[in-house]
Every structure is written in C-alpha cells, then in structure tokens.
C-alpha positions, 0 to 999 in steps of 0.5 A: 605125322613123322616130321622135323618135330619129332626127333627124339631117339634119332642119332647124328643130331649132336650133343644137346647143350641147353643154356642153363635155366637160371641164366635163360631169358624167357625171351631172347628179343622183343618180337619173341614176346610178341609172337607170344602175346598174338599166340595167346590172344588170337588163341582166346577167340576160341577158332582153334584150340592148342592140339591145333595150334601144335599141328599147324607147327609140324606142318611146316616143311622139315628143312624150315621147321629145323631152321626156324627158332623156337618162335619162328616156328610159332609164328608160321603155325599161327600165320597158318592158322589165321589163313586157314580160319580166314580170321582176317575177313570175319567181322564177328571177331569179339575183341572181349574174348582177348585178356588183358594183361592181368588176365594173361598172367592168371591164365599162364599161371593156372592152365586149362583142365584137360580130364574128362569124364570116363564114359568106357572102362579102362582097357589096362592097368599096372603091370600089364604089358603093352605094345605102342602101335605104329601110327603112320597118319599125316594128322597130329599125335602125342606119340613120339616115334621112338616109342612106336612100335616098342613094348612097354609096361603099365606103371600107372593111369592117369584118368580120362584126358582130352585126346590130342589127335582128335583133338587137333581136328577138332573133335574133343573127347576123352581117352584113358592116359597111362604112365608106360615104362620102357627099357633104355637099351630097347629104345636105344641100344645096348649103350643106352644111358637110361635104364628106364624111359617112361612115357605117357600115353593114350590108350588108343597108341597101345594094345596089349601083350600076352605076359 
C-alpha cells in the first residue's frame, strides 16, 4: 500500500542526518526495550508472523505514522495486533511459547530462514531486462514506490523466499527473489548521486522487457 512507510526517492523531506552507529544507543528509553520485549513475545505465540506485524505499522494514519518514533510506531502495530487477534480474551494462550531472556538473545542472534523449496522454474536470469510493475493494493509489499513502474536489470537470484505480500495475509509460500539493477538518474534524475541502485525483489513485481 502507498503510505508514510515508504518514502524513498521522495523529495522535500531534508537531509537525512543519521546519529553515528558507534554512538547510537540501541534504545534511547526504557519503554523503548519494553516495547521491544512485548514485540517479541507476543510475537512468539505464533497469532501473527513478521510481514503481518509490518502491515499493522503502515496502517496507521500518515500524519501519526510520520509523528511517531521508531517505537511509537511499533507500538501502535502490535496494539493493533492484539485488537484484531482478540489475544486479550483467549484463554489458550500458551505462556511456554514466550522465550526467556537466554532464548530471546539466541533467537535475535540466529534469525528465521525464510527460503522455500522451489516448486516452479525461475521466469529470469542474469542479464535479462525487466519492468517493476505498478502495485496499487491496500495490502502489504516489499516493493518500494520509487522502483514501480522503472526498468531494470537481473544481476542475480537468490532462490525461492517466503513472500511478504502474501505473507501478510497469512498465507505462506515461496517466490523466486532477484537482485535488479537500476540506473540512479532513472530513479532520480540527471543529478542523481548513485550511478547504480540495486533492489531485491520477488518476481511477481517484475515482467520482462524485450532487449
């Protein structure tokens, strides 16, 4: 869906000034690692997976989703989440899904796989010149707006991955996922730093192009 969450490419928004990495805390306040901590564990109860908890972000209205900290804006996702789950008024919540702390830290350490078998023979391969086609839904993609809609090219594939849109409905399957390669000055003009921009993306976002 077009919404606050995805401002890449757009002008007018100032100049981007990131606190250095070495100097940032991981959390600015308490309540910060809290929400954290209650992400992850309700998470753990297996009502929602990640693409889901990402939607309930970007479902937020702009004017709130642009005024809210980084969190704020986890916050209202996973309120919204336990709303819509109704995970307050069930009684078979298992509290043994939740990790302790030892297992929170192996968990953040190792992540979750996310390739799937390959049941359908990938459609490109390197070299071959592709669209991003225009996705206009209210649902959840991984397929930033500044990219729809631009020609690319295949720099390599990654394998079969767990699809976020239809991830985020809860329906969990693989598609094939490319490394594409955009020329800067497509995406951004003339003046554009970046000689070259490359996204990954599934390949229902792309069809192809005649040489």
């Amino acid at each position: 869906m077009n919404g606050a969450h995805d401002l890449g490419g757009k002008h007018s928004l100032g100049q981007i000034e990131p606190e250095a990495e070495t100097e940032e805390p991981i959390f600015h306040a308490e309540w910060e690692r809290r929400v954290f901590a209650l992400t992850l564990a309700t998470g753990m109860l297996g009502r929602w997976n990640i693409d889901e908890s990402r939607f309930a972000r970007e479902q937020q209205h702009p004017v709130d989703y642009l005024n809210n900290s980084y969190y704020e804006n986890w916050l209202a996702g996973l309120q919204r989440l336990v709303q819509e789950k109704r995970l307050l008024d069930d009684s078979t919540i298992d509290p043994s899904r939740i990790p302790d702390a030892a297992t929170a830290r192996k968990l953040l350490a190792s992540g979750g796989p996310t390739e799937l078998p390959e049941e359908a023979p990938a459609k490109f391969s390197a070299g071959d010149q592709v669209r991003v086609r225009k996705i206009q839904h209210r649902g959840h993609t991984r397929a930033p707006a500044y990219v729809q809609g631009a020609r690319g090219v295949i720099v390599d594939h990654y394998g079969a991955h767990v699809f976020a849109d239809d991830n985020a409905k809860g329906n969990r399957h693989g598609e094939h996922l490319y490394s594409v390669a955009f020329s800067g000055a497509d995406l951004f003009g003339a003046d554009a730093e970046a000689k070259e921009v490359r996204v990954d993306l599934w390949e229902p976002y792309l069809e192809h192009l005649a040489p």
